[in-house]
C-alpha positions as CSV (number, residue, x, y, z in Angstrom):
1,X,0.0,0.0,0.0
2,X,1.7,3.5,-1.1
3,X,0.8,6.1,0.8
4,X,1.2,9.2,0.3
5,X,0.8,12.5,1.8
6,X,-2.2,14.2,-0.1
7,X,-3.8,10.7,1.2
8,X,-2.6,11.6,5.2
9,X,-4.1,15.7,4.3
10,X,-7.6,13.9,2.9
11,X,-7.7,11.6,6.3
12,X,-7.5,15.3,8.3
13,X,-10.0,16.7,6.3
14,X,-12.2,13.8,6.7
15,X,-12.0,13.8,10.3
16,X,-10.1,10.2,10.4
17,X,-6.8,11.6,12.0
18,X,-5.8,15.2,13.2
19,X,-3.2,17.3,11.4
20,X,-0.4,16.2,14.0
21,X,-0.6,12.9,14.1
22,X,-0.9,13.1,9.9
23,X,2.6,14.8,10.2
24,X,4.5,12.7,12.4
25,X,3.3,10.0,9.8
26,X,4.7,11.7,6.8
27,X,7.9,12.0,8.8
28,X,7.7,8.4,9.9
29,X,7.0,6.9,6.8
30,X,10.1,9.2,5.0
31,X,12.5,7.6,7.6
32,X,11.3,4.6,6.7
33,X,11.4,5.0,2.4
34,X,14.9,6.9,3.7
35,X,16.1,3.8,5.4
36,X,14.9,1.4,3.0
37,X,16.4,3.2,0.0
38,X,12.7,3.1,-1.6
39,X,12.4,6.3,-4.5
40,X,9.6,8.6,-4.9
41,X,8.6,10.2,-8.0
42,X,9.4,13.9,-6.9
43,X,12.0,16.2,-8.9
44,X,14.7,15.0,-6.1
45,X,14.3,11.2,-7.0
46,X,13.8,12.3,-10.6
47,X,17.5,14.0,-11.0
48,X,18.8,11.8,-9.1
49,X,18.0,8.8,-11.2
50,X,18.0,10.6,-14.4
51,X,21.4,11.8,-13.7
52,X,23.1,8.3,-13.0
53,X,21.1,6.7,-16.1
54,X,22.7,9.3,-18.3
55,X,26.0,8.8,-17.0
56,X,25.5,5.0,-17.6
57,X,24.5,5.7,-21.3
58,X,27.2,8.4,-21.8
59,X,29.9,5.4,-20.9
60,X,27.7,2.4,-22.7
61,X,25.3,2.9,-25.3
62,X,26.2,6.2,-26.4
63,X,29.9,6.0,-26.7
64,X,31.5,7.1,-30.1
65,X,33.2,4.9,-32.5
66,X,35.9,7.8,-31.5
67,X,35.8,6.3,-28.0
68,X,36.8,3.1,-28.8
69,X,39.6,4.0,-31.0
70,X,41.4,4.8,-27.4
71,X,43.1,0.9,-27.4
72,X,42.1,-1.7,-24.6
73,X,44.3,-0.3,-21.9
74,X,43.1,3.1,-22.2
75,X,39.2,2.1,-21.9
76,X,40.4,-0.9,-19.0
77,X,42.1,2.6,-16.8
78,X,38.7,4.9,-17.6
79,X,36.7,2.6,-16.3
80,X,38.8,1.6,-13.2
81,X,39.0,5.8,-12.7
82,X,35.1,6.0,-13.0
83,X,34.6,2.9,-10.5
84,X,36.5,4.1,-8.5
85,X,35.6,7.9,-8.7
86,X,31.7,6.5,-8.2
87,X,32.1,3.9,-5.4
88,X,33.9,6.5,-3.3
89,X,31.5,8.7,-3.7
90,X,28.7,6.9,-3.8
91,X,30.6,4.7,-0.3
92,X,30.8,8.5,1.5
93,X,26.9,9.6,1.1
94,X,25.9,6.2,2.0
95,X,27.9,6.1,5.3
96,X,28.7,9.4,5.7
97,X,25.7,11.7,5.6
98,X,23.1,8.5,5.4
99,X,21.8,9.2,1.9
100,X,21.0,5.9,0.4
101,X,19.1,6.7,-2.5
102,X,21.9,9.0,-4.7
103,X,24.6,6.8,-3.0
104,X,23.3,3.6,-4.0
105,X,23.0,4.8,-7.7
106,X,26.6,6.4,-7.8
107,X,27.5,2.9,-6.8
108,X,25.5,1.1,-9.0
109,X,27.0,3.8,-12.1
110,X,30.3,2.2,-10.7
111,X,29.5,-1.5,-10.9
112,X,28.3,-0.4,-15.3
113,X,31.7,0.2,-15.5
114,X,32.7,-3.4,-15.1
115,X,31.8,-4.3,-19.0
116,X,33.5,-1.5,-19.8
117,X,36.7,-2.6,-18.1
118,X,36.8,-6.5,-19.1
119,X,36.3,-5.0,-22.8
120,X,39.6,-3.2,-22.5
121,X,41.4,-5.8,-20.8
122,X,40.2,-8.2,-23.7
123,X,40.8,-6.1,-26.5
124,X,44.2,-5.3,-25.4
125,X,45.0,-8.8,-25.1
126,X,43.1,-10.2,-27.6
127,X,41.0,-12.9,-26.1
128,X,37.9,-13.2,-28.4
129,X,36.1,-16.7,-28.0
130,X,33.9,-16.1,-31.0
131,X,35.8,-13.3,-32.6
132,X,36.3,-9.4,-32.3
133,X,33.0,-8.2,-31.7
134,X,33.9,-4.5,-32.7
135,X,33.4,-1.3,-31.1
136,X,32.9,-1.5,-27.1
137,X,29.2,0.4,-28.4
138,X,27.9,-2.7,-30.4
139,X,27.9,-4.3,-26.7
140,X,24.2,-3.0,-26.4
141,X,22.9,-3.4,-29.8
142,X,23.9,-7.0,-31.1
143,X,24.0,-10.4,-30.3
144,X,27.4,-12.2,-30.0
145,X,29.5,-14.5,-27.9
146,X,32.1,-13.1,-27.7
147,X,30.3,-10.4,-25.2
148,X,29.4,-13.4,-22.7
149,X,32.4,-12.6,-20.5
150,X,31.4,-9.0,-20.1
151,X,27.5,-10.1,-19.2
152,X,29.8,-12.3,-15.9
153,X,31.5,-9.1,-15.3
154,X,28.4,-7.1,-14.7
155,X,26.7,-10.3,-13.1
156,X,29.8,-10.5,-10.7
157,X,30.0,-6.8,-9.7
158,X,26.5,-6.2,-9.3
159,X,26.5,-9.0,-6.6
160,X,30.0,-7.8,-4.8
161,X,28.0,-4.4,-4.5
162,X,25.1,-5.7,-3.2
163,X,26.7,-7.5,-0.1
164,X,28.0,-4.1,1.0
165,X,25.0,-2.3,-0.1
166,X,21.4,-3.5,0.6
167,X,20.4,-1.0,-3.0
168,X,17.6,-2.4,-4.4
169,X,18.6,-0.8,-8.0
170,X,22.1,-2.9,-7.8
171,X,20.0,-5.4,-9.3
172,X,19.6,-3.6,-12.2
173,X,23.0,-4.2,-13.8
174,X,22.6,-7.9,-12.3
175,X,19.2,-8.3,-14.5
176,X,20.2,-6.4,-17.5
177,X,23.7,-9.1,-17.8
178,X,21.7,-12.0,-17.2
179,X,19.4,-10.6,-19.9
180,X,22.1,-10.5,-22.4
181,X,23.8,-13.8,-21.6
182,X,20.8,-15.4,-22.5
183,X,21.1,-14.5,-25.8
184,X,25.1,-14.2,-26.1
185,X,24.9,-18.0,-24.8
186,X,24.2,-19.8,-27.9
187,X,27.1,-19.6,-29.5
188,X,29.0,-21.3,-26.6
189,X,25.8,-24.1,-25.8
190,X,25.0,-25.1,-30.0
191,X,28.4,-24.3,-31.6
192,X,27.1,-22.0,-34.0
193,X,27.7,-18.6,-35.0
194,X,25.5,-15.0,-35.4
195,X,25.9,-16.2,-39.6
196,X,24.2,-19.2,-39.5
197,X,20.6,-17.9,-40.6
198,X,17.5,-19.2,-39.3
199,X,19.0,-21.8,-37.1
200,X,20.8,-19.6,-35.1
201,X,17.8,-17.9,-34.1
202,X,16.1,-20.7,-33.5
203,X,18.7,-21.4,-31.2
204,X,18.6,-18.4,-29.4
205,X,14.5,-18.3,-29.1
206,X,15.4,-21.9,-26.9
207,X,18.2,-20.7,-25.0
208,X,16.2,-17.0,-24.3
209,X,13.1,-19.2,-23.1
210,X,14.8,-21.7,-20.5
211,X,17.3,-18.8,-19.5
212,X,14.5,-16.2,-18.9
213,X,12.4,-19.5,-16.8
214,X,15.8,-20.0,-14.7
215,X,16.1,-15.9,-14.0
216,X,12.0,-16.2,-13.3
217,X,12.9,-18.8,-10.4
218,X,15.9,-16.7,-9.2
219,X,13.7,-13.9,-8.8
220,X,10.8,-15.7,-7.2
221,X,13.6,-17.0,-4.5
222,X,15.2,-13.7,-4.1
223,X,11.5,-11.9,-3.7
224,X,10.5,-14.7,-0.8
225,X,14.0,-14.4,0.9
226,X,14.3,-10.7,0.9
227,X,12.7,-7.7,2.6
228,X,12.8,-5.0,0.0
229,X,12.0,-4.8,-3.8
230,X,15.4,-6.7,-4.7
231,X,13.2,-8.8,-7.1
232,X,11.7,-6.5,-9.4
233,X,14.5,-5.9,-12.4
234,X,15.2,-10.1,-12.7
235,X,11.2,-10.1,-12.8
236,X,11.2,-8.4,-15.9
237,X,14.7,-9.2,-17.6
238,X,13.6,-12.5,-17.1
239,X,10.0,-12.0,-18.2
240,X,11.6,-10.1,-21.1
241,X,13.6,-13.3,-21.5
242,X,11.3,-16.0,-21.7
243,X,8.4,-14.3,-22.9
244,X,10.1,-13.1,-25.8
245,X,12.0,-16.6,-26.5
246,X,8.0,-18.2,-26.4
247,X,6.6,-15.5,-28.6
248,X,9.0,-15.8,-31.4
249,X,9.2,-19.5,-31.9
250,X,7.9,-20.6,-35.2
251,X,4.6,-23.0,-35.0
252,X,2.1,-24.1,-37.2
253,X,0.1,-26.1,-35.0
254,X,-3.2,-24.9,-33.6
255,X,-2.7,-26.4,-29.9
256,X,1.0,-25.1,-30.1
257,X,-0.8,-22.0,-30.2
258,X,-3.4,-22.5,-27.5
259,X,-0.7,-24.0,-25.5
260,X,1.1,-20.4,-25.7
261,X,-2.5,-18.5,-24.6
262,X,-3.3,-20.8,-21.7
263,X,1.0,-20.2,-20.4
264,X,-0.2,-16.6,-20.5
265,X,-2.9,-17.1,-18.7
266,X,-1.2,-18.4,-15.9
267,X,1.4,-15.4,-15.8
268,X,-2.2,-13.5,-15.7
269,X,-2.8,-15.7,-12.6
270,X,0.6,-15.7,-11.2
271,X,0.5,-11.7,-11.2
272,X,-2.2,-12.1,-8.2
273,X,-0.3,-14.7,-6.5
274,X,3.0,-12.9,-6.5
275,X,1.7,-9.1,-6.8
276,X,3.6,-8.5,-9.9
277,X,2.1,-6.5,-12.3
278,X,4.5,-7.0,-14.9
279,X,3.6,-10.5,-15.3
280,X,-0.1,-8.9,-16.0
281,X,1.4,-6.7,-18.4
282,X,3.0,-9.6,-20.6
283,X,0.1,-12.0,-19.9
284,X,-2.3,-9.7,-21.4
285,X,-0.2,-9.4,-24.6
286,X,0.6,-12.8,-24.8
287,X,-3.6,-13.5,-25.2
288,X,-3.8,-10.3,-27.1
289,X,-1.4,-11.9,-29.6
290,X,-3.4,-15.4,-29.6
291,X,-6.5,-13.5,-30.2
292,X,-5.2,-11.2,-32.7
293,X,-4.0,-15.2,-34.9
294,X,-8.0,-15.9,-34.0
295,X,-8.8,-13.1,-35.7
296,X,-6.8,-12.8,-38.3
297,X,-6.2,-16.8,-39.3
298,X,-8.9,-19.1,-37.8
299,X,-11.8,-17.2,-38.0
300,X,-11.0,-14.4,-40.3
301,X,-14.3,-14.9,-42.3
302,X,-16.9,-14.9,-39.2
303,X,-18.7,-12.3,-38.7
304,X,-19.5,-12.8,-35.4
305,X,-15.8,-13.4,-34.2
306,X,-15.6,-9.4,-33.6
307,X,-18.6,-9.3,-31.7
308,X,-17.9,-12.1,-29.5
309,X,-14.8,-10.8,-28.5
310,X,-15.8,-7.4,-27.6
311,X,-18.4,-9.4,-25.6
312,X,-15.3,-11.2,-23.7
313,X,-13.5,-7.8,-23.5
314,X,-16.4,-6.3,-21.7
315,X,-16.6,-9.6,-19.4
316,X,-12.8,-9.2,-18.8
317,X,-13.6,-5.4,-17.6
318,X,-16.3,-6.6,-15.5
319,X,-14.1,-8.6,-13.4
320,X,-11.5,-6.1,-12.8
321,X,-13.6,-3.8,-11.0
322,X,-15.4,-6.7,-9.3
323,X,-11.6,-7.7,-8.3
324,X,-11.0,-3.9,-7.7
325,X,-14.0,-3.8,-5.3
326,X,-13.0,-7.2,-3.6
327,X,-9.3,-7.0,-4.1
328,X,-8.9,-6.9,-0.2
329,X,-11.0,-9.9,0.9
330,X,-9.5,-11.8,-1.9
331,X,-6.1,-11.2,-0.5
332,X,-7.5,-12.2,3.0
333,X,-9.1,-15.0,2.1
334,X,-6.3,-16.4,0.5
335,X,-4.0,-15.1,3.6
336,X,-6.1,-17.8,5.5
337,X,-7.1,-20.9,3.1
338,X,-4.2,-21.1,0.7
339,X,-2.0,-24.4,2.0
340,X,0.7,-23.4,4.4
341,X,3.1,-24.7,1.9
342,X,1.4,-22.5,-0.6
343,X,1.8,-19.6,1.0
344,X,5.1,-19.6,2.1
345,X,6.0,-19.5,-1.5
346,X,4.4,-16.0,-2.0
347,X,6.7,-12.9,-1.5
348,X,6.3,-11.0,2.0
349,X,4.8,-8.2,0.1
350,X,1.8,-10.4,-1.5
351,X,1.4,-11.8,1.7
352,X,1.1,-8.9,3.5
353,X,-1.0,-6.8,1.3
C-alpha cells in the first residue's frame, strides 16, 4: 500500500486523523522509504536517477566509434578511474551523511563500468572466443558470444555491491547481464555462430526461453527471501527473456498456439499470487497476440468473431472492477485458506498486502 501524503491531508480533512498525528506520519514513513532506499517520484528522486542513467549511457550505449579507438588499456584505466571515482563517492553519502538513494546509484554507475573494463582488458590482449566483436558500443545493440564474459562481469560486480549495499537498483546491472547472456549464450551451448541464418535464431529463441524460466525462479527465490524490492528488475529481464524466446518460436500447430495463450494465462494468474504487475502486463499481450491469430487466421471470415470478443472484452472489464472492489477480501481470504506450503512461497509483500 503506497501512501502518500495528499492521502494523510484527505484523512485530516475527513476527520479520520488530526493534522499532528498526519505529520508525524509523513515523517515516519520518510525515515522509513529513507532507510529502505525506496524512491519517490518527486524532482529529487527524478534528477537523481536521471542523472546516473545518463552517465550510464554516456559510458555504454552512447559511446563514439571515437571512444573506442582509445586501445584496450586506455578504456580498462577509464573505467577503473570511474569505478573508483563513483564507489567513493557513492561509499561516503551512504555512510557518511546516510543518503541511500543517490549513493546507491553512484555505486550502482560504478558496478556499469565493469563491462566496460573487461572490454579493454580483452581487447588489449586479444581474447575473443567467437571473434572481435567491434566497437565497445555494439555491446548493447547486437548479439554475439564473444560479449558473454562481459555479461559475468556485470553479473559478478553487481552482486559484490550488493553485499556491501542492501540498494535495491544494484540489481539492475545484475538483471540487464543475465538478460544479455541469454542471448550471447548460444554460440558457446550449439556451436554455431551469429551467420548461420534461421538456425541460429532458432537457437537463441530456446536458450532466451529456458534462460529467462531459470532468471523467473531466481527472482521468485530472491523476492521470498528478501525484505525490499530486490526482485523487481530479474522479474522483468527474465520475463523479457522467456516471454520473448516463447513468442518468437515458429509454430504451425493450432494447440501449439493455445498452448502459448493458456502459459499466458497463468502469468495473468501468477501476477495475483505474487503481486507482480509486470507479469499482468506480458500475460495480457501474450492472449492479445493469440486472439489477434484468432482473428486474423482461424476465423478471419466470421462475422460474429468481432462481436464475440468485444463481448469477452467487456466480461474481462467486468471482473477487474469486481476484483478492484473485492481485491482486499481476496487477499484475506487467500491469507487464511491457501495451504501453508502455498503460502510460504508468496513474497512477503503479496502476503502482507
Amino acid at each position: 500500500m503506497q501512501i502518500s501524503r495528499q492521502d494523510l491531508d484527505a484523512a485530516v480533512a475527513r476527520g479520520i486523523i488530526d493534522a499532528a498525528s498526519a505529520e508525524a506520519l509523513a515523517q515516519f514513513f520518510d525515515r522509513r522509504r529513507a532507510e529502505a532506499g525506496r524512491p519517490r517520484f518527486d524532482a529529487t528522486h527524478v534528477l537523481w536517477y536521471a542523472g546516473a542513467l545518463i552517465v550510464m549511457a554516456a559510458m555504454g550505449l552512447f559511446s563514439t566509434n571515437a571512444f573506442s579507438r582509445f586501445g584496450g588499456r586506455a578504456l580498462t584505466l577509464t573505467a577503473i578511474a570511474y569505478a573508483v571515482v563513483f564507489a567513493a563517492a557513492g561509499h561516503f553519502l551512504w555512510h557518511r551523511r546516510n543518503l541511500r538513494i543517490p549513493g546507491g546509484l553512484l555505486v550502482t554507475v560504478a558496478v556499469t563500468m565493469a563491462p566496460l573494463a573487461t572490454y579493454g582488458i580483452q581487447e588489449s590482449l586479444g581474447w575473443w572466443s567467437h571473434g572481435d566483436p567491434g566497437a565497445y558500443r555494439d555491446f548493447f545493440v547486437w548479439i554475439k558470444g564473444s560479449w558473454l564474459f562481459m555479461d559475468a562481469a556485470a553479473i559478478v560486480a553487481g552482486s559484490v555491491a550488493l553485499l556491501f549495499y542492501r540498494f535495491p537498483f544494484l540489481t539492475m546491472p545484475i538483471a540487464v547481464g543475465l538478460w544479455f547472456m541469454s542471448m550471447d549464450l548460444t554460440p558457446w551451448i550449439f556451436g554455431i555462430d551469429w551467420h548461420s541464418g534461421n538456425l541460429a535464431w532458432e537457437k537463441r529463441e530456446i536458450v532466451s526461453l529456458w534462460f529467462g524460466l531459470g532468471v523467473l525462479a531466481i527472482a521468485w527465490w530472491v523476492d521470498v527471501r528478501s525484505r525490499g524490492d530486490f526482485a523487481f528488475w530479474l522479474h522483468l529481464f527474465g520475463l523479457v527473456s522467456f516471454w520473448g524466446g516463447m513468442s518468437m518460436l515458429d509454430s504451425n500447430s493450432e494447440l501449439s498456439k493455445a498452448i502459448y495463450c493458456i502459459i499466458n494465462v497463468g502469468l495473468l494468474a501468477l501476477s495475483l499470487f505474487l503481486h507482480r504487475r509486470a507479469y499482468m502486463v506480458f500475460g495480457t499481450l501474450g492472449v492479445a497476440g493469440y486472439l489477434g491469430h484468432l482473428a486474423g487466421e482461424v476465423f478471419k471470415d466470421s462475422l460474429l468473431f468481432p462481436f464475440a470478443l468485444s463481448l469477452m472484452g467487456i466480461t474481462i472489464i467486468v471482473a477487474g472492477l469486481l476484483y478492484y472492489r473485492s481485491r482486499h477480501a481476496i487477499d484475506r481470504w487467500l491469507a487464511h485458506n491457501l495451504p501453508r506450503s502455498l503460502a510460504m512461497m508468496r513474497p512477503p509483500h503479496a502476503r502482507a498486502a
